[in-house]
DSSP file (Angstrom, degrees, kcal/mol; ACC not computed):
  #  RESIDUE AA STRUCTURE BP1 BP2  ACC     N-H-->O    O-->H-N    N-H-->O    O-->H-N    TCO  KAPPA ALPHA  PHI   PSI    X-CA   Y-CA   Z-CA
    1    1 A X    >>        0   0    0      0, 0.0     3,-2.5     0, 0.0     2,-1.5   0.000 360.0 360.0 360.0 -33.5 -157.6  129.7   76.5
    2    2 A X  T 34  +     0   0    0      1,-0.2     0, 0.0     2,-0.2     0, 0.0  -0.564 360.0  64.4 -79.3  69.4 -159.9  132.3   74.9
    3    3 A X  T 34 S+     0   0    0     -2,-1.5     4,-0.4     0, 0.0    -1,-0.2  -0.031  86.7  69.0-154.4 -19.6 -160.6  129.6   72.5
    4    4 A X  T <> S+     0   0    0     -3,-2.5     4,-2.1     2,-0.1     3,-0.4   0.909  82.0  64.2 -72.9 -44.1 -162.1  127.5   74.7
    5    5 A X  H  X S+     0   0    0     -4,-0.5     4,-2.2     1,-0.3     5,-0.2   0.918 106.9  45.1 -54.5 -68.8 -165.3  129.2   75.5
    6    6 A X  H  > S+     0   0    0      2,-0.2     4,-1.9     1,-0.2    -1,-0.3   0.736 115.6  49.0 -72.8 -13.7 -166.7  128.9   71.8
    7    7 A X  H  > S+     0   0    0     -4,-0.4     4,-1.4    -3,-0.4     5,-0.4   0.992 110.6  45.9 -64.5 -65.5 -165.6  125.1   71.5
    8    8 A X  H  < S+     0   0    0     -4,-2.1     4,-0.4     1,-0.3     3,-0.2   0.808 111.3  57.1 -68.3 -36.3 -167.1  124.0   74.8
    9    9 A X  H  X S+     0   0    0     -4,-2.2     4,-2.3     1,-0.2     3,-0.5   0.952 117.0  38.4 -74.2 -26.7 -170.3  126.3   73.3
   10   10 A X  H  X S+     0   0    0     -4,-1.9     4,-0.9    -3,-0.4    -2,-0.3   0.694 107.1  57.2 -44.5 -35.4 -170.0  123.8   70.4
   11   11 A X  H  X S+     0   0    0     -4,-1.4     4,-0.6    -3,-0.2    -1,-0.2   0.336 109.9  46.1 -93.7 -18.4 -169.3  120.9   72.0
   12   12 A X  H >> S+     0   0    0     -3,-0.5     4,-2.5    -5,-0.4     3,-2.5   0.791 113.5  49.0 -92.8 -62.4 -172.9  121.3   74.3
   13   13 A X  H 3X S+     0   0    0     -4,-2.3     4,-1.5    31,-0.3     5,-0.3   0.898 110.5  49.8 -68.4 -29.3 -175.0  122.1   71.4
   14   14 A X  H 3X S+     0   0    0     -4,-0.9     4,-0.7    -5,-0.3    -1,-0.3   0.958 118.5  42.2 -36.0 -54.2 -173.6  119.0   69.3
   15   15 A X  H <X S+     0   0    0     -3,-2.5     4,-2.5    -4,-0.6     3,-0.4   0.915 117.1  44.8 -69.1 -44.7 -174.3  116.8   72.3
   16   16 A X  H >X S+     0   0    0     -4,-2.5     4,-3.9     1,-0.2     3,-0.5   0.996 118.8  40.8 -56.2 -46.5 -177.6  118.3   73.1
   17   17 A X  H 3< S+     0   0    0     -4,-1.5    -1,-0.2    -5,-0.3    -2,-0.2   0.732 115.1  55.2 -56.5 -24.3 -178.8  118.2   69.5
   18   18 A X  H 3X S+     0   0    0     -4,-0.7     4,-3.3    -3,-0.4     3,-0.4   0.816 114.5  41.6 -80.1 -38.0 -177.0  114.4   69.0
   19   19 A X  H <X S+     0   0    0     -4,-2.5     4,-0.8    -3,-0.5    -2,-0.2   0.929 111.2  55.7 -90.4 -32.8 -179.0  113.1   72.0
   20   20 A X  H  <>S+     0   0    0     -4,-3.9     5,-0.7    -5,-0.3    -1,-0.3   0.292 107.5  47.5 -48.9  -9.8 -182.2  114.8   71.1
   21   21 A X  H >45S+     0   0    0     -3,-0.4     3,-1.3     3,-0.2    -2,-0.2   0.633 111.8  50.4 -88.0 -50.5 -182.4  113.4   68.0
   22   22 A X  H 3<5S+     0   0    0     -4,-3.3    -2,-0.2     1,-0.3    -3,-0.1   0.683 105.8  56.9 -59.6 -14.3 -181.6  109.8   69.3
   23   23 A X  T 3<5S-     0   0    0     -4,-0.8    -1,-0.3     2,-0.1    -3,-0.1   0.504 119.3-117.5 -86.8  -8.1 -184.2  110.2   71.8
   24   24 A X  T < 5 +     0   0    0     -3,-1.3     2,-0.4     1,-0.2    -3,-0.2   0.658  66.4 150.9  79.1  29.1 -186.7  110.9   68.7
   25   25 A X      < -     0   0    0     -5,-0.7     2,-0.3    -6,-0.1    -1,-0.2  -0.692  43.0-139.2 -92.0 140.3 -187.3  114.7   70.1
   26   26 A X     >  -     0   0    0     -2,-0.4     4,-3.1     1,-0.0     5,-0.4  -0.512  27.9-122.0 -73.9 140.4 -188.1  117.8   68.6
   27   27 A X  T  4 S+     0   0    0     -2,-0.3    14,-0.1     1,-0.2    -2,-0.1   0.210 122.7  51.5 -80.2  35.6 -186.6  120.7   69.7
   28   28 A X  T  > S+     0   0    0      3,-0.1     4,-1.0    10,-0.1    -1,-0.2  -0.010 111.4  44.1 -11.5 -41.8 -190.4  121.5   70.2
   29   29 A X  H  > S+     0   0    0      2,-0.1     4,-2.2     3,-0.1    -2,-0.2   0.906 118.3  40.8 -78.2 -39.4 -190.6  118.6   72.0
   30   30 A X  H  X S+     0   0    0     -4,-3.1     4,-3.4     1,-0.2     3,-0.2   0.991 122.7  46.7 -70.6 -51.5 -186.6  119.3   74.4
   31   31 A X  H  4>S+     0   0    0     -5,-0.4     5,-2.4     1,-0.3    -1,-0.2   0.841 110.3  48.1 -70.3 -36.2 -187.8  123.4   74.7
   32   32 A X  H ><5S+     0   0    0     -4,-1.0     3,-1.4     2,-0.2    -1,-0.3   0.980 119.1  47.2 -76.9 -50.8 -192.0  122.2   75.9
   33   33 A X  H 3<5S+     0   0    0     -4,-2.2    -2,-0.2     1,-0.4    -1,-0.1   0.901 117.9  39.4 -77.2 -55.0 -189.7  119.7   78.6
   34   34 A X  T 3<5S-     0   0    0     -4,-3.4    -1,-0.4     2,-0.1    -2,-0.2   0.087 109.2-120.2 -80.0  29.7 -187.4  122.4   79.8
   35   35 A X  T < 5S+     0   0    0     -3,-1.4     2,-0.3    -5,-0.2    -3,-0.2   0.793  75.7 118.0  39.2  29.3 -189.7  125.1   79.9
   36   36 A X      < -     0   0    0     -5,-2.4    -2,-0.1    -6,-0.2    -1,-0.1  -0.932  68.4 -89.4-128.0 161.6 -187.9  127.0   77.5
   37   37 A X     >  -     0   0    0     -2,-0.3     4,-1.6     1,-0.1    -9,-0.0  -0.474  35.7-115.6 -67.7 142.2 -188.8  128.5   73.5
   38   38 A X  H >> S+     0   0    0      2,-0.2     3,-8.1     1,-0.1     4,-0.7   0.859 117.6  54.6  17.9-109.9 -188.1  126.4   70.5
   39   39 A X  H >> S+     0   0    0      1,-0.2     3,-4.6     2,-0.2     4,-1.5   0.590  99.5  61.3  -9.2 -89.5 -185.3  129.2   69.3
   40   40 A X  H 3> S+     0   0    0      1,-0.3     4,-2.3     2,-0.2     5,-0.3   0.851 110.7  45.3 -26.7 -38.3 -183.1  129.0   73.0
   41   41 A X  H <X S+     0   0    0     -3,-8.1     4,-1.4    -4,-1.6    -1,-0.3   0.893 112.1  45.1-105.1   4.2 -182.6  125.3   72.0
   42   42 A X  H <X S+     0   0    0     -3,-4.6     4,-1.9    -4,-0.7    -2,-0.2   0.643 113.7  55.0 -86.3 -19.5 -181.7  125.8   68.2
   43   43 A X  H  X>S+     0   0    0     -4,-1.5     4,-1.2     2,-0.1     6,-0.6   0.894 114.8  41.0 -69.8 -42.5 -179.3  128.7   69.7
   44   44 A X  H  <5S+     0   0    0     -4,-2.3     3,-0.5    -5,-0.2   -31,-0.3   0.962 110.7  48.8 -54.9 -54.9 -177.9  126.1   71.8
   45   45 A X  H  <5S+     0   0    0     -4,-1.4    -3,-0.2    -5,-0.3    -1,-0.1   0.954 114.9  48.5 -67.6 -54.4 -177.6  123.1   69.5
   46   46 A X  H  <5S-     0   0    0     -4,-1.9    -1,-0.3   -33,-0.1    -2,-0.2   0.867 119.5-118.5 -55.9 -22.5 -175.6  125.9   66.4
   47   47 A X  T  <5S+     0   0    0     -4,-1.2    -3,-0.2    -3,-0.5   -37,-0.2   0.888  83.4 121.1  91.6  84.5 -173.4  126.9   69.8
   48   48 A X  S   <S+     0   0    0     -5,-0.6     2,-0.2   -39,-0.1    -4,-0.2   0.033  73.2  46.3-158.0  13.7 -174.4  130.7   70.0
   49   49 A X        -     0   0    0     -6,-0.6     2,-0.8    -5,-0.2    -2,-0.2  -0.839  66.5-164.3-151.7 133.6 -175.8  130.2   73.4
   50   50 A X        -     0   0    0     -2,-0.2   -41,-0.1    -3,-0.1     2,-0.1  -0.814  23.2-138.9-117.0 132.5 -174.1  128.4   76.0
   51   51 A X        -     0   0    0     -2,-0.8     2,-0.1     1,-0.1     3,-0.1  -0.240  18.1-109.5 -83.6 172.1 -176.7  127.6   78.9
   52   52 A X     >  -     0   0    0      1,-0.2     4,-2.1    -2,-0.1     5,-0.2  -0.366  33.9 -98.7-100.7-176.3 -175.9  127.8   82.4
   53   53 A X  H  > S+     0   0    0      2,-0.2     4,-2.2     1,-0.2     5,-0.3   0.940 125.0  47.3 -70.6 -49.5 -175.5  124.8   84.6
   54   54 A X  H  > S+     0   0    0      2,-0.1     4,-3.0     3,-0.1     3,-0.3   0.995 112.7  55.9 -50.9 -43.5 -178.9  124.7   86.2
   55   55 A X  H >> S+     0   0    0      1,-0.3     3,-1.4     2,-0.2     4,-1.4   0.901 112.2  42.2 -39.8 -84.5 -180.2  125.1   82.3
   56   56 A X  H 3X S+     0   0    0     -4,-2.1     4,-1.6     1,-0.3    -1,-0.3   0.734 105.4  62.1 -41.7 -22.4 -178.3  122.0   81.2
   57   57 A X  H 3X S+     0   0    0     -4,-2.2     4,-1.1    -3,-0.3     3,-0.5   0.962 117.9  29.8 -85.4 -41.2 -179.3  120.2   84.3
   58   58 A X  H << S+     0   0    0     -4,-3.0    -2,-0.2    -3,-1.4    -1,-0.2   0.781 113.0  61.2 -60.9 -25.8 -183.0  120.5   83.0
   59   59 A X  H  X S+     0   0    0     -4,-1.4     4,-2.7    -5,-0.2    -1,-0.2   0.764 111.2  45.8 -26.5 -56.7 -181.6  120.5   79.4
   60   60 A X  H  <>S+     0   0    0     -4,-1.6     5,-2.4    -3,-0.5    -2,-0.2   0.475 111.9  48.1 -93.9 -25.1 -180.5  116.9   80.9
   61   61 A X  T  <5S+     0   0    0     -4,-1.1    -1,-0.2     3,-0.2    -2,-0.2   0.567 111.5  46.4 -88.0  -5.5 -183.8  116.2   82.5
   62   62 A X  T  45S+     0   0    0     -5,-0.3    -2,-0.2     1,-0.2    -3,-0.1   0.921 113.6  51.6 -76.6 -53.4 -185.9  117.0   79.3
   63   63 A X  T  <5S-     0   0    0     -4,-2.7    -1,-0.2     1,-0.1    -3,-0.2   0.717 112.1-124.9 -53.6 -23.5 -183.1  114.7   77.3
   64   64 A X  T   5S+     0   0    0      1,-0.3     2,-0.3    -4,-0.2    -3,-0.2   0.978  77.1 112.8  73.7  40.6 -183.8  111.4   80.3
   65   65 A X  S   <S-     0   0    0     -5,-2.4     2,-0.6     3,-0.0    -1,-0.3  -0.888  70.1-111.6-130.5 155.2 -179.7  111.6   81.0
   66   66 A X    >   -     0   0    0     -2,-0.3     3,-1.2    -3,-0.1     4,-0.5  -0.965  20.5-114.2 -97.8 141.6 -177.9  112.6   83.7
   67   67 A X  T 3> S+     0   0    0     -2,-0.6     4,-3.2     1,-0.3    -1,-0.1   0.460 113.9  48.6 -13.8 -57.6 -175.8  115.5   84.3
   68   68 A X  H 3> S+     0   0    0      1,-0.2     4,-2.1     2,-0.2     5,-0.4   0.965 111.0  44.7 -56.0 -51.3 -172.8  113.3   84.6
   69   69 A X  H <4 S+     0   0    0     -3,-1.2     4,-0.4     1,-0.2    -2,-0.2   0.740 116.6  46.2 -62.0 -25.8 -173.2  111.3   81.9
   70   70 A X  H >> S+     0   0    0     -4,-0.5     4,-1.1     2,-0.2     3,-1.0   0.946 114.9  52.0 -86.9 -64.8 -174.0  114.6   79.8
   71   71 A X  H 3X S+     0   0    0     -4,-3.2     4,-2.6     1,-0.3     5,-0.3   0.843 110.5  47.4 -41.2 -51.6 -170.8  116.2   81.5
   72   72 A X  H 3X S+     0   0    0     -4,-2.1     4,-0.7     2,-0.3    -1,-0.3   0.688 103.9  57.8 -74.9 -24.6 -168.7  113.1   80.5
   73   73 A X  H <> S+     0   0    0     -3,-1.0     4,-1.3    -4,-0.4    -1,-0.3   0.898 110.5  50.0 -62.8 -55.8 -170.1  113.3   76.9
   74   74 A X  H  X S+     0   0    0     -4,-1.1     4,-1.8     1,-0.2    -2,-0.3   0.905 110.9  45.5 -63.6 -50.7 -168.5  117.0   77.0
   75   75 A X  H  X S+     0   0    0     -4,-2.6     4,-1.6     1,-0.3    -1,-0.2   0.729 111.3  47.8 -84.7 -23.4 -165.1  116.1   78.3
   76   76 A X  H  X S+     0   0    0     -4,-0.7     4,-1.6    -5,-0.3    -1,-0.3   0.844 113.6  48.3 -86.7 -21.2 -164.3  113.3   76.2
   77   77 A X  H  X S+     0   0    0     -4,-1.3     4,-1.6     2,-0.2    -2,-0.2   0.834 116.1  46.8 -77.9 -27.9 -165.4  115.2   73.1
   78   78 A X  H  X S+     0   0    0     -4,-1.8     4,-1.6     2,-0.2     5,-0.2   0.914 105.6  58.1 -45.7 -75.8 -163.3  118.1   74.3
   79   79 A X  H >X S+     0   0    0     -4,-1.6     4,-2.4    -5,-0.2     3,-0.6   0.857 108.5  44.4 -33.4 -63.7 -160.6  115.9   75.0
   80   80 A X  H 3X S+     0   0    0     -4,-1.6     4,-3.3     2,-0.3    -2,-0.2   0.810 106.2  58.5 -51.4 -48.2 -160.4  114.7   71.4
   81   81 A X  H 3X S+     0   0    0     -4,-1.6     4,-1.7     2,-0.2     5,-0.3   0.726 116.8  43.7 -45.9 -22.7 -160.8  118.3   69.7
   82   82 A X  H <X S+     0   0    0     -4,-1.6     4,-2.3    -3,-0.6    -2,-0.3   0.941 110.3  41.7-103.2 -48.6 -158.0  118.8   71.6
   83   83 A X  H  X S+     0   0    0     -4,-2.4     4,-1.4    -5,-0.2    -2,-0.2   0.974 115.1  61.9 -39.8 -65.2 -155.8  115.7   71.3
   84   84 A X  H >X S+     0   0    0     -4,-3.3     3,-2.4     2,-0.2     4,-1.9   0.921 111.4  42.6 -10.3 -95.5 -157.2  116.4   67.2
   85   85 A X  H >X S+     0   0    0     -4,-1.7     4,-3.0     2,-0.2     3,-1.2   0.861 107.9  52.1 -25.3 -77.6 -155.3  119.8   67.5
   86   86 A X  H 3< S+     0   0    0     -4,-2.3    -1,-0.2    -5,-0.3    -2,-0.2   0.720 110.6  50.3 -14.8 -55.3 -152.3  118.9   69.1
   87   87 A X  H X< S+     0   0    0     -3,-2.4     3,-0.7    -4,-1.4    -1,-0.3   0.651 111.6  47.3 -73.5 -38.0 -151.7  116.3   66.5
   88   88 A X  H << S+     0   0    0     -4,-1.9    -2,-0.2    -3,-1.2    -1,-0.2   0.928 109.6  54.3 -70.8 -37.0 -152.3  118.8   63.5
   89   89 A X  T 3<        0   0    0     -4,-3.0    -1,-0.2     1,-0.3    -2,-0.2   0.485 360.0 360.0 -86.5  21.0 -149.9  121.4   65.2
   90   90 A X    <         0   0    0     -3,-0.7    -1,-0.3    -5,-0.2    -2,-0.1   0.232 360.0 360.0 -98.9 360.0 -147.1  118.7   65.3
């Protein structure tokens, strides 16, 4: 279980960083929308800051997604690292 924590912070900034790119945004562009610096969303997107829920729900407003849909992005990707694993340790 203490293994989870730095996957799941991997697993956000992948998503954020995947959907921000598809949206044509700058992390200049995600950080001016969420009222946060540059840096806070390049710490997210390498996974060496994991944002809180409200963050991600503004994270999620900057990005034009909703929460669920952002949530569900995390849990299936999750789900598969994990499934991944499972299958290696077999």
């Amino acid at each position: 279980m203490s293994q989870q924590q730095p996957i799941i912070k991997q697993i956000i900034g992948k998503i954020v960083k995947s959907i921000r790119i598809k949206k044509g945004l700058s992390q200049e562009d995600l950080a001016f929308e969420c009222n946060v610096d540059r840096s806070y969303i390049s710490m997210i997107e390498v996974g060496r800051n994991e944002p809180s829920v409200s963050k991600i729900f503004e994270i999620c407003e900057g990005l034009n997604i909703k929460p669920s849909d952002f949530f569900k992005l995390v849990e299936a990707e999750y789900e598969n690292l994990k499934d991944n694993n499972s299958t290696e340790n077999k």
